[in-house]
C-alpha positions in Angstrom: -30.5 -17.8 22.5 -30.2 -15.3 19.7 -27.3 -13.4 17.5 -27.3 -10.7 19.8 -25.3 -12.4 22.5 -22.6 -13.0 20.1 -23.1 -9.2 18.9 -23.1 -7.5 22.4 -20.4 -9.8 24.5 -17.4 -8.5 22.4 -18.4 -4.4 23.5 -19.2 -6.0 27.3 -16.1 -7.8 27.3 -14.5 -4.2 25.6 -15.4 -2.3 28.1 -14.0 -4.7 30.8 -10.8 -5.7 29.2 -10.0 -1.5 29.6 -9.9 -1.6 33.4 -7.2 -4.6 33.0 -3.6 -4.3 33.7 -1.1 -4.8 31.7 -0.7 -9.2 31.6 -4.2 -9.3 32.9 -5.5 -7.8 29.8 -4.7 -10.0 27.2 -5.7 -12.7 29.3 -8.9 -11.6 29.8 -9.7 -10.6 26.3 -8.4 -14.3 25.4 -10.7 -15.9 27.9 -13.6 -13.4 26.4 -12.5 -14.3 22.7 -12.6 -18.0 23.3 -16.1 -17.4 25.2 -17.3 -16.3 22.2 -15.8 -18.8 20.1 -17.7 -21.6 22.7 -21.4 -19.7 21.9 -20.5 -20.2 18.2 -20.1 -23.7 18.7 -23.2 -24.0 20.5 -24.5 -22.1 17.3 -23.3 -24.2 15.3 -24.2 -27.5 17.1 -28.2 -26.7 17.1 -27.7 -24.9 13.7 -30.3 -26.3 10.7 -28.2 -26.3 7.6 -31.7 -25.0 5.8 -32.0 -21.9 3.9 -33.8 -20.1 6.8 -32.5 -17.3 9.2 -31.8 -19.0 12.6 -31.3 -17.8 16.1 -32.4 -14.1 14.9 -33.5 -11.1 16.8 -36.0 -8.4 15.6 -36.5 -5.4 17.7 -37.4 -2.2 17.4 -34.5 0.3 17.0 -35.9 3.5 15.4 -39.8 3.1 14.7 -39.9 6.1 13.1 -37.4 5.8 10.4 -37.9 2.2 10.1 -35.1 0.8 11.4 -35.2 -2.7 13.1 -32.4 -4.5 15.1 -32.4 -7.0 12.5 -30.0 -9.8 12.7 -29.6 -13.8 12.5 -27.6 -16.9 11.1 -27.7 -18.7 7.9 -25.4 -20.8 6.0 -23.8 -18.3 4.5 -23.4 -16.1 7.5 -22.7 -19.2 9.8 -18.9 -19.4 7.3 -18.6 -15.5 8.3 -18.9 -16.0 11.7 -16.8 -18.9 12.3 -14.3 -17.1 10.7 -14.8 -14.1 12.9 -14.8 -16.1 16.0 -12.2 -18.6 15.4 -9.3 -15.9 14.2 -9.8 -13.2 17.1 -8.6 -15.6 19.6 -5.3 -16.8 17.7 -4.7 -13.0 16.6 -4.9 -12.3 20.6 -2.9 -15.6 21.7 -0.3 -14.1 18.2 0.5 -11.3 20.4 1.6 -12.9 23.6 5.2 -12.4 22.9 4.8 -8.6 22.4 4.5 -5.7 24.6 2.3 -2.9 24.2 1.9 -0.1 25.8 -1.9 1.0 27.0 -2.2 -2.8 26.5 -5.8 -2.8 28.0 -6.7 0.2 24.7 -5.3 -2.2 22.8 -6.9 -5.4 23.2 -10.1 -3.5 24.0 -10.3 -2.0 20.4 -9.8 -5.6 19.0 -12.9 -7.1 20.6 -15.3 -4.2 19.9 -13.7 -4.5 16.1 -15.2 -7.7 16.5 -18.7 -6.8 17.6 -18.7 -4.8 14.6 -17.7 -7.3 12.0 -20.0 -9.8 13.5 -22.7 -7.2 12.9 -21.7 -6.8 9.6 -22.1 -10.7 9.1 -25.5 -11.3 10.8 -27.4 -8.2 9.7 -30.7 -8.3 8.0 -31.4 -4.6 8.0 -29.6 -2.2 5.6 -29.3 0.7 8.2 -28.0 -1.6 11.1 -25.4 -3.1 7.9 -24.4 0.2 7.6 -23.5 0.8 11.2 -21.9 -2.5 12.1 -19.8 -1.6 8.9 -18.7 1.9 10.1 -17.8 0.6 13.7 -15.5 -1.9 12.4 -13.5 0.4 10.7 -12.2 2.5 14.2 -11.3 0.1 16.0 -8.5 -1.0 13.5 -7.6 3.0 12.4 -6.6 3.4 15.9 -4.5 0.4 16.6 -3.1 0.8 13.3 -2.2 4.4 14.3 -1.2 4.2 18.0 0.5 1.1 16.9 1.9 1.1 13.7 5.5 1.9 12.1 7.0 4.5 11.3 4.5 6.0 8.9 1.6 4.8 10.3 -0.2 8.3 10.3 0.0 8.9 6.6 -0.9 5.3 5.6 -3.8 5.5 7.9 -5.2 8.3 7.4 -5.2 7.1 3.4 -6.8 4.3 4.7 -9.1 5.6 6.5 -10.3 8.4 3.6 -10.8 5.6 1.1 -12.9 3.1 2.7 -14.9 5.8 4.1 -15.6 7.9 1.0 -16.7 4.0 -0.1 -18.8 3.5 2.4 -20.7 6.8 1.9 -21.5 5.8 -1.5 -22.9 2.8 0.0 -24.7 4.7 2.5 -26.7 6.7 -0.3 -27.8 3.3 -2.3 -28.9 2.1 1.5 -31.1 5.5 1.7 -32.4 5.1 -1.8 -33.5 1.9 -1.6 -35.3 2.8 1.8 -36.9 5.3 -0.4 -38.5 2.9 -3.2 -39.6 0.4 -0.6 -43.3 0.7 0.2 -43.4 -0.2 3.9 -40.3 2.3 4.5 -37.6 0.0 5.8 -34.5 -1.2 5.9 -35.4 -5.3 5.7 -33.1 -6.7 3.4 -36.2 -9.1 2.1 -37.8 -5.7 1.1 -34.7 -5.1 -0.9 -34.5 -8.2 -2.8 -38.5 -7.6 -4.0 -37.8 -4.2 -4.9 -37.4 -5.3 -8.7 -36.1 -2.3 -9.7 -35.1 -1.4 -13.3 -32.2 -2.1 -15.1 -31.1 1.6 -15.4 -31.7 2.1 -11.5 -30.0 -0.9 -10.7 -27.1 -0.3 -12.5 -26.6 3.1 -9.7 -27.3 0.8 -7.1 -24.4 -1.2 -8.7 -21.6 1.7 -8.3 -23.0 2.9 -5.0 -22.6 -1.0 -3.5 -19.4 -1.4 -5.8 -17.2 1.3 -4.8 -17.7 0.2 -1.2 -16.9 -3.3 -1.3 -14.4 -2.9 -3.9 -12.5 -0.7 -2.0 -12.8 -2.7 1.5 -11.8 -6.2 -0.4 -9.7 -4.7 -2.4 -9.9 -5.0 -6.2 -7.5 -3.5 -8.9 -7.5 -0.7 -9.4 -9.1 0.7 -5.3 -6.4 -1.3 -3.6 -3.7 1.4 -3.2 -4.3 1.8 0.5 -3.8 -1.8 1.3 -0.1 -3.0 0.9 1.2 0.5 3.0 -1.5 -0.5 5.2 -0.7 -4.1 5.8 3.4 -3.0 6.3 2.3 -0.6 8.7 0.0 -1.9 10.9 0.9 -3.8 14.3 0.8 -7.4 12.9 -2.0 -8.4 15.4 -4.3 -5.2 13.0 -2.8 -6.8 9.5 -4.7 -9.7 11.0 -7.6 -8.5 11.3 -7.5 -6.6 7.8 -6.5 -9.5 5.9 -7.8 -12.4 7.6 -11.3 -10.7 8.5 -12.2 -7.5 7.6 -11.3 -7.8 3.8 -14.3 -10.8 3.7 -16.6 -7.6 4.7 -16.6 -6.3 1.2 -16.8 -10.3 -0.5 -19.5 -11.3 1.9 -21.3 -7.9 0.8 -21.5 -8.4 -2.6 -23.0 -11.9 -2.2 -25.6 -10.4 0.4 -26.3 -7.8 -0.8 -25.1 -6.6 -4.3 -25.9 -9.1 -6.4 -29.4 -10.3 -4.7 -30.6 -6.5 -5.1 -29.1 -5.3 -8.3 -29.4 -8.8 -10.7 -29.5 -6.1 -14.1 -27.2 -4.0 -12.4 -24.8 -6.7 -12.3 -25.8 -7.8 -16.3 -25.0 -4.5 -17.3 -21.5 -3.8 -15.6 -20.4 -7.7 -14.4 -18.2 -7.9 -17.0 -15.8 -4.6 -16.5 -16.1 -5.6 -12.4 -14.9 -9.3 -13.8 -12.4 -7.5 -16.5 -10.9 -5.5 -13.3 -10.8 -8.3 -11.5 -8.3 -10.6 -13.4 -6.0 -7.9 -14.2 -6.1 -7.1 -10.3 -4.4 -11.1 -10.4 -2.0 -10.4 -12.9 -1.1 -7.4 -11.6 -0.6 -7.7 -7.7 0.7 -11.1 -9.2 3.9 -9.7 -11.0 4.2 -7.0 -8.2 5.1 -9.7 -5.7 7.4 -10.8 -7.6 9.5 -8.3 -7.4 9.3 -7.4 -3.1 12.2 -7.5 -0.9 10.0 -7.1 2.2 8.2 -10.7 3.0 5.3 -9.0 4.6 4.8 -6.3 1.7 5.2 -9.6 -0.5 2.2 -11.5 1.2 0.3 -8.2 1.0 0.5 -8.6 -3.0 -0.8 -11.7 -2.9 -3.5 -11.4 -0.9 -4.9 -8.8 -3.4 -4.2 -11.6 -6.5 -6.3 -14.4 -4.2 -9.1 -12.1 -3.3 -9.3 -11.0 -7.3 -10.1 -14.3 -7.9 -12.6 -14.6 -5.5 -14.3 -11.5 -6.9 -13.8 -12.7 -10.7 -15.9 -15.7 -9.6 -18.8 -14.0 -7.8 -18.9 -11.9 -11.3 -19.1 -14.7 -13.3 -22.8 -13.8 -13.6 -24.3 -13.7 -16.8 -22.5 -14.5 -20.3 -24.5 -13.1 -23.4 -24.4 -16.2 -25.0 -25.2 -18.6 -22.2 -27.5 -16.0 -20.0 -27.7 -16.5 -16.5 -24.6 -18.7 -15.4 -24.5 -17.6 -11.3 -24.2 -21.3 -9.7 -23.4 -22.8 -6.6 -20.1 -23.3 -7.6 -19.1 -19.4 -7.6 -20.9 -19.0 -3.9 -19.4 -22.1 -2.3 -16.0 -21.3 -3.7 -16.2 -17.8 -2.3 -17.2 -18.9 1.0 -14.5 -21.6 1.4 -12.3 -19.4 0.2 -13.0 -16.6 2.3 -12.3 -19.4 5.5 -9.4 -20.7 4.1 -7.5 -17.1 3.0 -8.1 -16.1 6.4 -6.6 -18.8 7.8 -3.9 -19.0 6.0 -3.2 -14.6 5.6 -2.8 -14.8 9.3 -0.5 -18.1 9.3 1.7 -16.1 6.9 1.5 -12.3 8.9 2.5 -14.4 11.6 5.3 -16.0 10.7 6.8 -12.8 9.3 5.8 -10.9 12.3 7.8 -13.8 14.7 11.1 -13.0 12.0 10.7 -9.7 12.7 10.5 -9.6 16.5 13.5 -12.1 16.4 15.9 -10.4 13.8 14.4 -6.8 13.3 14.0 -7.4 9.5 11.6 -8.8 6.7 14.1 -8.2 4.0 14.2 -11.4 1.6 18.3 -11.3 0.9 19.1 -10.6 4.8 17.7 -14.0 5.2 18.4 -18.0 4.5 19.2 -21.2 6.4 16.4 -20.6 8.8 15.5 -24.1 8.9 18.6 -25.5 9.7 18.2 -23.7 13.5 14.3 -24.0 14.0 12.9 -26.8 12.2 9.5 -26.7 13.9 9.2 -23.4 12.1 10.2 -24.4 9.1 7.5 -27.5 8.7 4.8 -24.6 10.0 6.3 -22.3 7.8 5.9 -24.9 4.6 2.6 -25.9 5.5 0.9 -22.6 5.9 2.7 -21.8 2.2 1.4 -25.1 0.7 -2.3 -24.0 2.0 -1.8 -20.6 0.0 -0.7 -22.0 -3.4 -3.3 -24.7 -3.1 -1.3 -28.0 -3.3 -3.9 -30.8 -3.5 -4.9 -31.6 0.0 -4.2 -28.8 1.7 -7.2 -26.2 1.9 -6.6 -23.7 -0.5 -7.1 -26.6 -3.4 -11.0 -26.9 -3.5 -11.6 -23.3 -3.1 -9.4 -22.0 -6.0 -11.1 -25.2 -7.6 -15.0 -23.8 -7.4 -14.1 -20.5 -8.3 -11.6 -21.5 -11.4 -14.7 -23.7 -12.3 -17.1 -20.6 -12.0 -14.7 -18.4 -14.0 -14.2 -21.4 -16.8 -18.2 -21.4 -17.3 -18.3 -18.1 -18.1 -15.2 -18.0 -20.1 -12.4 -19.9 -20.8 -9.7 -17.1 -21.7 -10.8 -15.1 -18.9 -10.4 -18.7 -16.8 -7.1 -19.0 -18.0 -5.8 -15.2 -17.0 -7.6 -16.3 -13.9 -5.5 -19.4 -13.1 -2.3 -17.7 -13.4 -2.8 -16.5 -9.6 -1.9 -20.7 -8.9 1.0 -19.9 -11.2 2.4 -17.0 -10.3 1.8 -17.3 -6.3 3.5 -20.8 -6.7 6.0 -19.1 -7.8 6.9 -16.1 -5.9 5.5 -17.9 -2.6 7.9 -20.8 -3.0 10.8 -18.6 -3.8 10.4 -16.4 -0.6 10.3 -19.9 1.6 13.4 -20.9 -0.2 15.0 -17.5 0.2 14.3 -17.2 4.1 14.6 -21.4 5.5 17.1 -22.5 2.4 20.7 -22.3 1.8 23.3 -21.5 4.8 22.9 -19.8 7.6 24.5 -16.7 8.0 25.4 -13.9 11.0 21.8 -12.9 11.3 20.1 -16.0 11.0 22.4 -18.2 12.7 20.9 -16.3 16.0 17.1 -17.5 15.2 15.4 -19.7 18.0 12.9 -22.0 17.5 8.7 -21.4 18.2 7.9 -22.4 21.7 4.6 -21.6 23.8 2.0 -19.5 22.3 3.6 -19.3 19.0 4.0 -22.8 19.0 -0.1 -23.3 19.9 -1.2 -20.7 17.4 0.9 -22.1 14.2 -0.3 -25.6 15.1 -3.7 -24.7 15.3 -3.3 -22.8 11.6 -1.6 -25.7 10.2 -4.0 -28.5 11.8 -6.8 -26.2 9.9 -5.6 -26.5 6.9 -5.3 -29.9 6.7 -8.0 -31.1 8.1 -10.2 -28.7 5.9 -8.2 -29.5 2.5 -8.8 -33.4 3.6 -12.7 -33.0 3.9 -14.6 -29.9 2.9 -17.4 -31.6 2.8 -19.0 -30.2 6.1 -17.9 -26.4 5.5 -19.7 -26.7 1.9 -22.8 -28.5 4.0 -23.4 -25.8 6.2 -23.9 -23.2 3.2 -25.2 -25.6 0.4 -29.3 -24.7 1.3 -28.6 -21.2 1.9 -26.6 -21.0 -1.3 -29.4 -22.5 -3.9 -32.1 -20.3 -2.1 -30.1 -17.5 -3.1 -29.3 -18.2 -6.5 -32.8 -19.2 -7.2 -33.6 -15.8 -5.7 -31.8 -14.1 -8.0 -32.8 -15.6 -10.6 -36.1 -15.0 -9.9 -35.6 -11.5 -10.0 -33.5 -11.7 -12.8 -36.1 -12.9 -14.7 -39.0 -11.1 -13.7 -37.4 -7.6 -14.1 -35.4 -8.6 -17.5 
């Protein structure tokens, strides 16, 4: 059995949820969602934790142009694809208590968004990375604009212009490298012995940056994100935050920083510099939200900053190359555990909207006092995000706070304030929406029953069972992880 099953039964299971009915589709793209989540446990059970590509598929695509269908498993993408597989079916179940109209569209364009993040996550081929990247992003422009608020077409639209002017940037530094390889293709082991120089490198760099940058996204390329977020249907501010954001993180450990090591000397430090602020910042803009959803928005851009400062904790011109496991298997974890717990959070906020038709923080209060099951989910899922000890956010924001403090420790210090400040500002919107009395509005709030029940129970189970023992998420990447590192080294070296 290889990758492509996991690739292809998301489009089949696409195309068949459309001729569903209304209830009958969301069932059926549950029962689809859940079959795939089954083949990644089969995956995972004969997976090899080795540095090699597993259960891959090579066939020819366009001979010509020297394009492959290039795709398979390894550590590092097994993290990305459990993530993949193991949110779609609790963003579906999410949804149960909503009605859409053109329900089969709907749930139709979130399983062939799948296909195309999975693609994005198993590729080994620069043109069919490209692709799978491309199809991933219309699926969610049209649920966010069929389905969206009130401004959905403007927000979208920006949306859509920015992290497609990105991914034409990306597109070119795909085509050049093409170009400089002497067998003509797109195979990402081409790519990382291209040993290009520093100067050509560093365009590689900005044509790979801009992209990811703006998909993640980092300060200062994240202005399309907290509209975007508010916006969108909750189900597609699921799939934004919890999966699709890890597209541009996963990329720059694939790809960016294996192909352009010199790129990465030479401008690291102002993606790093950008990076921090990007904490501070989004940090001290939550503070001050009214709207919880806009809030958690804000501080998904300050955790993902410090994801990115991590990964370009790279080389310090005192101490040379510093890039070690610790950055990589932070990042990873990380990437698992924000999207479990973004989509614990858009959830919650998405069930007080449906029930009081408001996310404003001082309409709110005494919650807990009338639903008590949501107020220990609720607590749980907020504990994950500011990493209490235990819960699994902590070993995450450990590694990468490590990673950053080997570099440097002022910038490591700037870095930690996103523990701080999302303490903070997190704790203070629990207290302002469960604490204190209730009042007209709140007083009317029923407790989480069925599929809501299910879904936040799963979330919260995750999150401490992870933040108990890591230990076999961090064992599934560890080979992968040193094979990369002493990849780029390698070519660090050899092209210095």
């Amino acid at each position: 059995m290889t990758v492509s099953i996991l690739i292809f039964l998301p489009v089949v299971a696409a195309l068949v949820v459309l001729f569903l009915k209304n209830e009958t589709a969301k069932y059926g793209a549950l029962a689809f969602a859940l079959a795939e989540l089954a083949i990644t446990g089969y995956f995972l059970s004969k997976f090899v934790p080795n540095a090699r590509e597993q259960f891959t598929v090579v066939a020819p695509w366009l001979n010509r142009a020297g394009i492959y269908f290039n795709a398979g498993i390894d550590g590092i993408s097994m993290i990305m694809v459990i993530l993949t597989t193991l949110l779609v079916p609790l963003i579906i179940l999410s949804t149960y208590k909503h009605q859409y109209k053109n329900a089969s569209v709907f749930y139709a364009l979130i399983l062939f968004m799948q296909a195309g993040l999975l693609v994005v996550f198993t590729a080994l081929d620069g043109f069919l990375f490209y692709v799978g990247w491309e199809v991933a992003l219309i699926p969610i422009y049209f649920i966010s604009a069929l389905w969206g608020g009130e401004n959905r077409i403007k927000v979208t639209i920006k949306f859509f212009i920015y992290t497609f002017a990105g991914s034409l940037f990306m597109l070119l530094g795909i085509i050049y490298l093409h170009m400089q390889d002497p067998a003509s293709t797109y195979d990402l082991s081409h790519f990382y012995d291209l040993h290009l120089d520093a100067q050509h490198q560093s365009w590689i760099f900005w044509a790979f940056f801009l992209a990811f940058a703006i998909k993640m996204p980092i300060f200062p390329f994240h202005t399309w994100q907290p509209d975007t977020y508010t916006e969108a249907p909750a189900a597609g501010t699921m799939l934004l935050s919890g999966i699709m954001l890890k597209m541009g993180i996963y990329g720059v450990i694939r790809w960016l920083i294996p192909i352009a090591p010199l790129g990465v000397k030479e401008w690291g430090l102002t993606a790093l510099t950008i990076s921090v602020l990007g904490i501070v910042y989004a940090s001290v803009i939550a503070f001050k939200q009214k709207d919880g959803k806009r809030l958690v928005a804000y501080s998904s851009i300050a955790h993902v900053g410090l994801i990115a400062a991590a990964l370009f904790s790279f080389y310090n011109p005192f101490s040379g190359f510093i890039w070690s496991s610790k950055a990589l298997q932070g990042a990873l974890i990380q990437m698992l555990n924000h999207g479990i717990n973004v989509v614990g959070l858009f959830f919650i906020w998405d069930i007080i909207s449906r029930r009081l038709k408001t996310r404003e923080l001082d309409q709110l209060g005494g919650i807990a006092k009338v639903a008590p099951k949501f107020a220990i989910a609720f607590l749980i899922i907020v504990l994950g995000t500011v990493a209490l000890p235990l819960t699994n956010g902590f070993i995450g924001e450990f590694l990468l706070l490590n990673a950053v403090f080997q570099y440097n420790i002022w910038y490591a210090a700037v870095a930690g304030l996103t523990i701080i400040f999302g303490a903070v500002y997190m704790l203070r919107m629990y207290k302002a929406v469960m604490q204190g009395e209730t009042n007209a509005l709140t007083s009317t709030f029923t407790d989480i029953s069925g599929s809501e029940t299910l879904v936040l129970g799963i979330i919260c189970l995750l999150i401490i069972a992870i933040g108990i023992y890591p230990q076999p998420i961090l064992h599934l990447s560890d080979a992968a992880v040193s094979q990369l590192i002493n990849s780029v080294q390698s070519n660090f070296k050899s092209v210095k």
